[in-house]
C-alpha positions as CSV (number, residue, x, y, z in Angstrom):
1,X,69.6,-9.2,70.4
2,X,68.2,-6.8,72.7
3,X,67.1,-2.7,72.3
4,X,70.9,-2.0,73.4
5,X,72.6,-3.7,70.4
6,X,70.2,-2.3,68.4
7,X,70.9,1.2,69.4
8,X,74.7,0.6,69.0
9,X,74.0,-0.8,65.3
10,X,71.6,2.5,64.3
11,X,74.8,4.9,66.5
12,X,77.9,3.4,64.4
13,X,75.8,3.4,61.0
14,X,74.7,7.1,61.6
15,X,78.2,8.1,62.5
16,X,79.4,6.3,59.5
17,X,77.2,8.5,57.2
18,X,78.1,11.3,59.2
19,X,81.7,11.2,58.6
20,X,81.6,9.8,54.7
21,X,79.0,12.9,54.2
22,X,81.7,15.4,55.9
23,X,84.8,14.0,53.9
24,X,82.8,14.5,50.7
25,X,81.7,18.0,51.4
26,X,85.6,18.4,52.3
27,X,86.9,16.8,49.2
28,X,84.6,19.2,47.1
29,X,85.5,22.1,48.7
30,X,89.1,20.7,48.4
31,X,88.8,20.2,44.2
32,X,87.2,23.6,44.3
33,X,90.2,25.9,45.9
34,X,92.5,24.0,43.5
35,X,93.6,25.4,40.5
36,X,91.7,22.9,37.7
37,X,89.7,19.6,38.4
38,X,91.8,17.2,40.3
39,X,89.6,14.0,38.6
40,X,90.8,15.4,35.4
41,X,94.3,15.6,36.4
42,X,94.2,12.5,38.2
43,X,92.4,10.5,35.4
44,X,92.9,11.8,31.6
45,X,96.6,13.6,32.4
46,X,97.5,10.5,34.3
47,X,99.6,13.2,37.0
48,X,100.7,10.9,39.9
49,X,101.8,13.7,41.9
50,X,98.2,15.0,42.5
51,X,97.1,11.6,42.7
52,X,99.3,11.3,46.0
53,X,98.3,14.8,47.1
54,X,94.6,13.9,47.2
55,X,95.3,11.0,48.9
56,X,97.1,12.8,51.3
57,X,94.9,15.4,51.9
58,X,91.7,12.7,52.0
59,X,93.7,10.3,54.7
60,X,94.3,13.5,56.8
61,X,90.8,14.9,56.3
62,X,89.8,11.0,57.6
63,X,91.6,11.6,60.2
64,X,90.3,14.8,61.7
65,X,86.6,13.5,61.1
66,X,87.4,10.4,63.1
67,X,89.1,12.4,65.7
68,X,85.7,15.1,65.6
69,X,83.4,12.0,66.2
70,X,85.2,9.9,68.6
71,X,85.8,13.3,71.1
């Protein structure tokens, strides 16, 4: 392998952090402008229609942050 692959390697993996760092931060902020925790709607209520909401809003969110890094 030569310096080139290796800078490709070290590129993808740091936009790969970037982007799973930025949809975290997102889905935070997300579960905090919510009324109530989403996780315990999601998980002790058992309410499938949040369920699909936050994985509506984190598929869009992905999205937008691929979008944002690719330019």
């Amino acid at each position: 392998m030569n310096l080139f692959s290796f800078y490709l390697v070290g590129a993808t993996l740091l936009y790969a952090g970037v982007g799973i760092f930025v949809m975290v931060v997102a889905f935070v902020i997300l579960d905090l402008l919510t009324p109530g925790s989403l996780w315990e709607e999601i998980e002790k209520k058992q309410n499938v229609a949040v369920a699909i909401f936050a994985g509506a809003i984190a598929l869009g969110l992905s999205i937008i942050v691929a979008a944002a890094i690719v330019g």
